[in-house]
C-alpha positions in Angstrom: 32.9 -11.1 39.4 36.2 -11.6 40.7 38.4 -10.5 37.7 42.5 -10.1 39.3 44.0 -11.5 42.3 47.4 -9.5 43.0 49.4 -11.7 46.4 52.6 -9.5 47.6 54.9 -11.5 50.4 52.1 -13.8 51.6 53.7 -17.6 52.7 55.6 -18.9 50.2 54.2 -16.3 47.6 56.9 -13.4 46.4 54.9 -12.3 43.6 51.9 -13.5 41.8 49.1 -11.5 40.0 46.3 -14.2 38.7 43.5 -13.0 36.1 40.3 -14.8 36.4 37.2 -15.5 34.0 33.3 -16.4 34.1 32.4 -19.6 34.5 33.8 -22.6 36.0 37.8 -22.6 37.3 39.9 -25.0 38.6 42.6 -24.6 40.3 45.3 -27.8 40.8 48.2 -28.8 41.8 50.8 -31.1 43.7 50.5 -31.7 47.5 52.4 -28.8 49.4 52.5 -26.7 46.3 49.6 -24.5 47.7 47.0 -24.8 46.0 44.7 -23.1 49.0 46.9 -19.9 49.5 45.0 -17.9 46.7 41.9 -19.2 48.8 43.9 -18.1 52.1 44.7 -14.8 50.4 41.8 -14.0 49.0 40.1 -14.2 52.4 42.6 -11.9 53.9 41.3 -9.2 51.2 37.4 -9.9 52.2 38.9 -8.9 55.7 39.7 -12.4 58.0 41.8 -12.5 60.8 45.2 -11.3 60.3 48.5 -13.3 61.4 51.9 -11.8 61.0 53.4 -15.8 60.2 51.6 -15.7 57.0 54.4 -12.9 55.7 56.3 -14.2 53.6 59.8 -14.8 55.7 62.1 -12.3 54.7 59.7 -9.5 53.9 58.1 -6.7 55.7 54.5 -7.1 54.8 51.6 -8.7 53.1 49.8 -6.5 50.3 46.8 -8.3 48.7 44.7 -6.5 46.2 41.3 -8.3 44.5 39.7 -6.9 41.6 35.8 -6.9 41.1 33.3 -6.0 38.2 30.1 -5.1 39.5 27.8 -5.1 36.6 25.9 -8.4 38.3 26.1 -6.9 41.9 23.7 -4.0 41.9 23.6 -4.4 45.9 27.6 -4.2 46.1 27.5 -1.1 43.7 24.2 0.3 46.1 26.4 0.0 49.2 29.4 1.4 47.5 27.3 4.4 46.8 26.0 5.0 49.8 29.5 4.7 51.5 30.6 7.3 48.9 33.5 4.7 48.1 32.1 3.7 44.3 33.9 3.8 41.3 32.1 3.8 38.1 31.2 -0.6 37.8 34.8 -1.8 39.5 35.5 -2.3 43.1 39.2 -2.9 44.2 40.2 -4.2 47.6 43.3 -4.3 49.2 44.6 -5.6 52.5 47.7 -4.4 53.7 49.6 -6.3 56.9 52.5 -5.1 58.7 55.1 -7.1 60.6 54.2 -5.1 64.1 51.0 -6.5 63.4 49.5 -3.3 62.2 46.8 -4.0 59.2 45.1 -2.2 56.9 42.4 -2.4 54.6 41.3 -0.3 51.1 38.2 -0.3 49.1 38.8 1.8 45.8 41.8 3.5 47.2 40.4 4.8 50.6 41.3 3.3 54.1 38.5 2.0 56.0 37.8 -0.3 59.1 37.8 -3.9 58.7 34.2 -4.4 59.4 33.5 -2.3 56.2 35.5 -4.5 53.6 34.1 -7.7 55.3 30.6 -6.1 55.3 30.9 -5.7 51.4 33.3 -8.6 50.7 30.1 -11.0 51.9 28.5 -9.3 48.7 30.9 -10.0 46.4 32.5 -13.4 47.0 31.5 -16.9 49.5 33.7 -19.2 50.0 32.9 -22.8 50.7 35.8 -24.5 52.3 36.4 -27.9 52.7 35.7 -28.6 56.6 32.2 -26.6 56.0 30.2 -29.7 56.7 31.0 -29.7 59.9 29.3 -26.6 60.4 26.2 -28.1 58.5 25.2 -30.1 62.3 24.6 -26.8 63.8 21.1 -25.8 63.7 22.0 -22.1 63.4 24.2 -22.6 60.4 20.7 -25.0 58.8 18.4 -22.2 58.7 21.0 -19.8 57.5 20.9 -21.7 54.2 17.8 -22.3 54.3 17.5 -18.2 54.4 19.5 -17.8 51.6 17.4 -20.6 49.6 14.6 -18.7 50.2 16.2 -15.3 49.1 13.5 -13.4 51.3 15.9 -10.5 53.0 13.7 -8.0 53.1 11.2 -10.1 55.3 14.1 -11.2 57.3 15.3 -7.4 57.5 11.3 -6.9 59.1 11.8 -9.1 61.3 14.9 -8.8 62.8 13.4 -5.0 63.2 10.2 -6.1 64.8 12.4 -8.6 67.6 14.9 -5.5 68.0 11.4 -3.1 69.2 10.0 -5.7 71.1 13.5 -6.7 72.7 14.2 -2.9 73.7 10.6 -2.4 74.6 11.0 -5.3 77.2 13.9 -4.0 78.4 12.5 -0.7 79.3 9.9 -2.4 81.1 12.0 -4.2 82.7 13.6 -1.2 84.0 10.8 0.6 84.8 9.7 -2.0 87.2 13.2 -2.8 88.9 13.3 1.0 89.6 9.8 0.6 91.2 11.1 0.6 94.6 12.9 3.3 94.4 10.4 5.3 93.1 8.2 4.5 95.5 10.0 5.6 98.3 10.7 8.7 96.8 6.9 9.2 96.0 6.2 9.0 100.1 9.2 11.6 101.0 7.9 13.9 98.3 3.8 13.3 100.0 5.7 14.6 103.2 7.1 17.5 101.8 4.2 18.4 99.7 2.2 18.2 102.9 3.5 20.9 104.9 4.1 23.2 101.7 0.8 22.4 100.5 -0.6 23.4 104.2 1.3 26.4 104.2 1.1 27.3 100.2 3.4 29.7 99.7 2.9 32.4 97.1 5.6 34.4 94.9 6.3 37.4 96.1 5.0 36.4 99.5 7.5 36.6 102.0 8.9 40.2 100.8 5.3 41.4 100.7 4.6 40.5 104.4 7.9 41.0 105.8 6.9 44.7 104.8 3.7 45.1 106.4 5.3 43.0 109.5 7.7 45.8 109.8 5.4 48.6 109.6 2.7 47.2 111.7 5.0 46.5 114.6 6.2 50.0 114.3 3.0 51.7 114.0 2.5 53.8 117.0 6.5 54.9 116.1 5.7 55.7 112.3 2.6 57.8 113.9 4.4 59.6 116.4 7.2 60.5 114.4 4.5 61.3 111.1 2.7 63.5 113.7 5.6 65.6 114.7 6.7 65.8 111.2 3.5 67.3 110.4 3.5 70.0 113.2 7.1 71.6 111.8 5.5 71.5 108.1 2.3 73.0 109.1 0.4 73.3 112.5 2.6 74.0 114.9 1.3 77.7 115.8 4.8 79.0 116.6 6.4 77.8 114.7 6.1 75.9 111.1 7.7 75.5 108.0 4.8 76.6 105.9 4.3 80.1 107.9 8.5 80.7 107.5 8.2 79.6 104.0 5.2 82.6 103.7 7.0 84.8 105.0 10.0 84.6 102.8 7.9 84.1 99.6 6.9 88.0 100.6 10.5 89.1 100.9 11.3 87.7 97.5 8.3 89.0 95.9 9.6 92.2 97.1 13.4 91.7 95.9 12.1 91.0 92.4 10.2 94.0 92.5 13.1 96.0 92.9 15.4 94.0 90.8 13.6 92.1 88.0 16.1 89.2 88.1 15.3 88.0 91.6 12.1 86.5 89.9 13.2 82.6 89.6 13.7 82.6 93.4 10.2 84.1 94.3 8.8 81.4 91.6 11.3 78.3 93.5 9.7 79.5 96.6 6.1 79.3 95.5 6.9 75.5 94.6 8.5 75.1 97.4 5.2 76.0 99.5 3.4 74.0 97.3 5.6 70.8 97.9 5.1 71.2 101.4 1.7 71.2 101.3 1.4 67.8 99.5 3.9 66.1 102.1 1.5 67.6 104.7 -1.1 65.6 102.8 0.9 62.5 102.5 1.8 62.3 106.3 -2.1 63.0 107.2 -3.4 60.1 104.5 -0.6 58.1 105.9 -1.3 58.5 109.7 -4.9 58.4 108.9 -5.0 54.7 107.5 -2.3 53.3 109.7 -4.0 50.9 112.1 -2.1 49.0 115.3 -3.4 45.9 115.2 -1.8 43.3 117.8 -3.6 40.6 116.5 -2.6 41.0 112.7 1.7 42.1 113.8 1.1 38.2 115.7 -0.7 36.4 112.3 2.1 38.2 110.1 5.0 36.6 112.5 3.9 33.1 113.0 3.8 33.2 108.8 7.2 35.0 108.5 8.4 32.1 111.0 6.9 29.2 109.0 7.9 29.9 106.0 11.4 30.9 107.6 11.5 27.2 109.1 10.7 25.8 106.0 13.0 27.3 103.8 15.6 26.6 106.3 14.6 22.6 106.6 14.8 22.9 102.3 17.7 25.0 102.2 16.5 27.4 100.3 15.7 31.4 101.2 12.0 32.1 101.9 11.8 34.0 98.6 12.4 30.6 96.7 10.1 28.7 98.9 7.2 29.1 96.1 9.2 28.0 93.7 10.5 24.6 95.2 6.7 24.2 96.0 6.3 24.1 92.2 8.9 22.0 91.4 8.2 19.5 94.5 4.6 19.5 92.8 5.6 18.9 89.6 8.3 16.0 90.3 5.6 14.2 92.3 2.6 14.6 89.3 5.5 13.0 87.1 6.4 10.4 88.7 3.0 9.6 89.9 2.1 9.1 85.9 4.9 6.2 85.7 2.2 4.1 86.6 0.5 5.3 83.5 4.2 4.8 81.5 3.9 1.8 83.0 0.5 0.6 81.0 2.5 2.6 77.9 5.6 0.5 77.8 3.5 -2.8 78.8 0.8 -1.8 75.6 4.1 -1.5 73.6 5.5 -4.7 74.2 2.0 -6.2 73.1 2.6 -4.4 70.0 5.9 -5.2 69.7 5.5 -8.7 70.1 1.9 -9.0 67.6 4.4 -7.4 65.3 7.4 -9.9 65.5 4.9 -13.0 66.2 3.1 -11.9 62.8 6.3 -11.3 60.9 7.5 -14.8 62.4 4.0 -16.6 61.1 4.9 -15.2 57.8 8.7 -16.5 57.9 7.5 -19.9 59.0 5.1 -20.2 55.7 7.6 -18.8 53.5 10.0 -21.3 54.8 8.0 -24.3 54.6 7.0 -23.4 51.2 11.1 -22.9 50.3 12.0 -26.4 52.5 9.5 -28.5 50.5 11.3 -27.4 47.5 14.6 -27.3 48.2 14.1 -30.9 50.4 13.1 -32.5 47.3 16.3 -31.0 45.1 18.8 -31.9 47.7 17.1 -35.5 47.8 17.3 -36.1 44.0 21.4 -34.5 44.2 22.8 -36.8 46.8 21.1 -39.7 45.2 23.4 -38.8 42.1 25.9 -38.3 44.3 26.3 -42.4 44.8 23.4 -42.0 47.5 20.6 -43.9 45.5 18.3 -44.3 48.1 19.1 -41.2 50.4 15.9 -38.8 51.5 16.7 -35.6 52.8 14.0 -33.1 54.6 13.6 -29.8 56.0 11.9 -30.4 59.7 10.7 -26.5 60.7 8.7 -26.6 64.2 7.5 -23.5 65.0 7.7 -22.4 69.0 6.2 -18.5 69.7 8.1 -18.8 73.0 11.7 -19.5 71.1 11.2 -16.3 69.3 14.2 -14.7 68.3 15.7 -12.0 65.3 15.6 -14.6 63.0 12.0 -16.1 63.5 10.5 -18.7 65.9 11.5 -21.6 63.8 13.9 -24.3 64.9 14.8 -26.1 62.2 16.9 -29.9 61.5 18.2 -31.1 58.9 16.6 -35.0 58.9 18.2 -37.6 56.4 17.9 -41.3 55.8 20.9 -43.2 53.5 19.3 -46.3 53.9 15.9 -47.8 52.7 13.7 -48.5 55.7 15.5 -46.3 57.9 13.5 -43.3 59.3 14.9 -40.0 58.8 17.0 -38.4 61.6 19.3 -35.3 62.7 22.2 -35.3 59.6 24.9 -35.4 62.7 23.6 -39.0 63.8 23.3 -40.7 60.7 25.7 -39.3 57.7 29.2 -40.6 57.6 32.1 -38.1 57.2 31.7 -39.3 53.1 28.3 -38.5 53.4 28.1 -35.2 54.8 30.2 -33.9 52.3 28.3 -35.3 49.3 25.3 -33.5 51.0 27.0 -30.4 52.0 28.3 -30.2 48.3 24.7 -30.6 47.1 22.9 -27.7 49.5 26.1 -25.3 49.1 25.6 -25.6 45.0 21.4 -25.5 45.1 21.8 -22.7 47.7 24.2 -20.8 45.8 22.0 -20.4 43.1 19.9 -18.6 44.9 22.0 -16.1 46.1 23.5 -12.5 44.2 26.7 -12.8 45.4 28.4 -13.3 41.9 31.7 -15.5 42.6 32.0 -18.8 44.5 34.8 -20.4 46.1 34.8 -24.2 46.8 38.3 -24.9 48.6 38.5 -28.5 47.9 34.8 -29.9 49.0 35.0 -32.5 47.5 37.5 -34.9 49.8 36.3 -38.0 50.2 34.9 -38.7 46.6 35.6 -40.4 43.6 34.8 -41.8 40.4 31.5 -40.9 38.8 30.7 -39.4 41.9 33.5 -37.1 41.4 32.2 -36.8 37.9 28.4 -35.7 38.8 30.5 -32.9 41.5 32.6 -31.7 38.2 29.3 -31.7 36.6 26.9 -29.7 38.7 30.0 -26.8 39.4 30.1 -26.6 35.7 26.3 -25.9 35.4 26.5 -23.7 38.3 29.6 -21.8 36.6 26.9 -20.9 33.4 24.9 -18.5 36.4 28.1 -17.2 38.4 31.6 -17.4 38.8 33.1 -20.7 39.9 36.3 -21.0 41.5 37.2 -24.7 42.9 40.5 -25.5 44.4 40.4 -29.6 44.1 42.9 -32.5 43.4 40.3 -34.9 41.2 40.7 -34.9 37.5 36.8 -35.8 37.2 36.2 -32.1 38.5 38.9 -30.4 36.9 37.7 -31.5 33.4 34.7 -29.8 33.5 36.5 -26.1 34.2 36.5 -23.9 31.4 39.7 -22.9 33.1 42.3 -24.7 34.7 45.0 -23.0 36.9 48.2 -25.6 37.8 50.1 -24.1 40.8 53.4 -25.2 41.2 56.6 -24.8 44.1 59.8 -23.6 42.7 63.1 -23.2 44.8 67.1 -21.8 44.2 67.8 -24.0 47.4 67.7 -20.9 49.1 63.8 -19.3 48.9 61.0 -21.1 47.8 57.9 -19.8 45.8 54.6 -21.0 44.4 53.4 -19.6 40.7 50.4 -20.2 39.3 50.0 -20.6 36.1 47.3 -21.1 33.5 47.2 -24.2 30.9 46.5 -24.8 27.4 44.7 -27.6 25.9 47.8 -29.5 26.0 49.1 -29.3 29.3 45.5 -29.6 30.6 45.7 -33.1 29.3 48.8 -33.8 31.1 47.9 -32.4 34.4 44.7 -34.7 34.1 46.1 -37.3 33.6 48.6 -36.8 36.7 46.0 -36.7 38.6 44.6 -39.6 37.3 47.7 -41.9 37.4 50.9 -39.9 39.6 53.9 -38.6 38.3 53.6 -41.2 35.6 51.6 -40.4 32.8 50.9 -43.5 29.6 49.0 -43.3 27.4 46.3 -44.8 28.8 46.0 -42.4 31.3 46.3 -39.5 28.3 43.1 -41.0 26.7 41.5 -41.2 30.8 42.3 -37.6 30.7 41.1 -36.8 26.9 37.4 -38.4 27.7 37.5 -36.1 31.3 38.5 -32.9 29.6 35.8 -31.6 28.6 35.9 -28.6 25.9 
């Protein structure tokens, strides 16, 4: 519940720091004293529009604090933990607004965006202003009360959820297809590619393998020649060879170390030496031995080299990546080929999607008939004490699967009949302006009793009434203010003498700055206020005793 209201600078308000109490308040006052801007300031906390002409002329800035208890908002408390803003059971909320236009907002001390005291503000107070049945013709606005009537959030939760996958899901379908084309063409340039690679099928490694055997086959009667000669200075040419010099000196150093002991290593270096030219020997014969010219093979190895030379250079690539853009080629083209099978994916989704939101929708449309039969029938019996004794109210729902949206597949109209005989119709073609408040009053009070949010503001709702009309209005807000807080701004005595609290704002002026206090009355000068309203400036006695039978204690 609202507990403090603290307005800084705001209009014609310097200072003014209001304490508020359960139950029913009222809140009046005389015409242009301001009864509203509490209303107007209070709003500015739960985070509406800002306006730099609502500071107070004179001053620098608006500062507006509002003080909660939260020990009947265990949601406002939940969010407030979650936000890591809470505060043991209070909540405070401040708006600050600069004249540059700059604005700020607080919850519990810490600055946050807008969005977040609005988001929790809608937990913790509603206020019902007086022009609101004008927003009861719009369909939208209908089943929004008719939601909170119902008090079934976590079904509504579900299925705004379900429309969201099905939405998305549709979406991505849609994209999938529009990009179709595009696909497709690329599908036939990558079939081209593929072809020739695929012909060809290169294979890693490949190109430096053949490029090797290319060289050496083309150069085989060279690599023989040159072996063979190599061969005849190791070891067969029979006047001369390495192997027969290298003999000849192993015997000199043999006979070196013999005389001088440390001459041995280079008779041993020599003995390895003749050893190492006998394996080259063998080498160059093994070598010469299985080295083939073969025309035939030097031609197959070049039209390959050239191939995958052409290719690489059509793909700008070198031949030794040619394999791997094969791969990748092959692997882009088995991806996108399975879109067709994404395709049946996403369509099998949006099925889902939609048997999910169409079942959650089924489910919203019986909960809301069962919630419409009973709240049609309260609203009936309320306006008809509301001086409409023979108006009929009801809750047409139609449901349409192909209207489906977040909120359902109902469309739903408010249908009344003031008159006996007449048939019911749309509220907008049949209510008077009288009318519409008297009915709006009734759903906001039957729907607010329905909903957590423990403080209520009705800024004078009920224009347009009198009399014991006025009194069954005074009435109802006083049984509704023994469930929540109450706070009614109005300017008939009927309604004001059923608060358990009454507030009397007033303008006071030095003939150079006006201000507006507010102040709260005793017994005694809640008589006297009543009976202003009852009778002007000019209060008798008679309309002290009007006032004394109103006042109720």
């Amino acid at each position: 519940m609202l507990t403090q209201l603290t307005i800084n600078n705001f209009a014609i308000v310097d200072n003014l720091i209001i304490d508020f109490h359960t139950g029913m308040t009222a809140i009046t006052g005389e015409t242009g004293a301001g009864k509203s801007i509490s209303v107007d300031a209070l709003g500015l906390c739960l985070g509406a529009r800002s306006d730099v002409s609502f500071i107070r002329h004179g001053s620098e800035r608006i500062d507006i604090s509002a003080h909660f208890l939260l020990d009947d908002t265990p949601s406002a408390l939940t969010w407030l933990t979650e936000n890591q803003l809470d505060d043991h059971n209070e909540c405070i909320l401040r708006r600050v607004i600069n004249h540059d236009g700059r604005s700020k907002a607080f919850i519990n001390g810490t600055s946050v965006p807008i969005s977040q005291l609005k988001e929790l503000g809608q937990m913790l107070i509603q206020i019902h202003g007086q022009h609101e049945h004008q927003q009861l013709m719009r369909s939208d606005y209908q089943q929004l009360l008719l939601n909170q009537y119902m008090d079934e959030s976590s079904l509504l939760s579900t299925m705004k959820i379900a429309f969201k996958k099905w939405k998305v899901a549709s979406e991505h379908f849609a994209q999938h297809q529009k990009s179709k084309q595009e696909r497709d063409a690329h599908i036939q340039l990558l079939q081209y590619q593929l072809k020739e690679l695929n012909e060809f099928s290169p294979s890693e490694g490949e190109y430096q393998q053949i490029d090797e055997e290319y060289k050496r086959l083309s150069n085989s009667e060279q690599l023989i020649n040159l072996s063979n000669q190599l061969i005849d200075i190791l070891e067969e040419n029979t006047e001369f060879n390495l192997l027969n010099q290298l003999g000849n000196a192993k015997n000199t150093a043999q006979e070196l170390a013999g005389l001088d002991p440390q001459l041995v290593d280079v008779s041993t270096m020599l003995e390895d030496a003749a050893i190492q030219i006998k394996e080259a020997g063998y080498e160059l014969h093994r070598y010469v031995d299985n080295l083939e010219i073969d025309p035939a093979r030097v031609m197959q190895l070049e039209q390959r080299i050239s191939k995958q030379i052409s290719l690489s250079r059509k793909h700008h690539i070198s031949p030794e990546n040619l394999p791997i853009l094969h791969q990748q080629l092959l692997d882009e083209f088995k991806q996108i080929s399975n879109q067709d099978e994404l395709s049946e994916q996403l369509q099998q989704e949006i099925n889902q999607y939609h048997h999910e939101a169409l079942s959650c929708a089924k489910i919203l449309h019986t909960k809301r008939i069962k919630a419409a039969t009973v709240l049609s029938k309260k609203i009936s019996q309320s306006i008809q004490e509301l001086a409409m004794p023979h108006g009929q109210f009801c809750i047409d729902i139609q449901y349409d699967e192909t209207r489906i949206s977040e909120t359902g597949a109902d469309h739903i109209t408010y249908l009344v009949t003031t008159n006996p005989g007449q048939p019911m119709q749309p509220i907008s073609k049949v209510a008077s302006g009288g009318e519409l408040s008297r009915i709006a009053l009734a759903i906001q009070v039957l729907t607010a009793q329905k909903i957590e949010t423990p403080a209520l503001i009705f800024d004078e709702i009920d224009v347009g009434i009198s009399g014991a009309t006025a009194a069954k209005v005074g009435n109802l807000l006083r049984e509704l203010g023994k469930s929540t807080q109450v706070i009614t701004v109005t300017h008939l005595p009927q309604v004001a003498g059923n608060a358990h609290h009454h507030y009397f704002v007033a303008k006071q002026t030095d003939g150079k700055q006006t201000n507006t206090q507010m102040n709260v009355l005793d017994q005694v000068h809640r008589l006297q206020e009543l009976a202003r309203l009852l009778g002007g400036d000019k209060i008798t006695e008679n309309t002290l005793a009007n006032a004394k039978e109103l006042l109720i204690q």
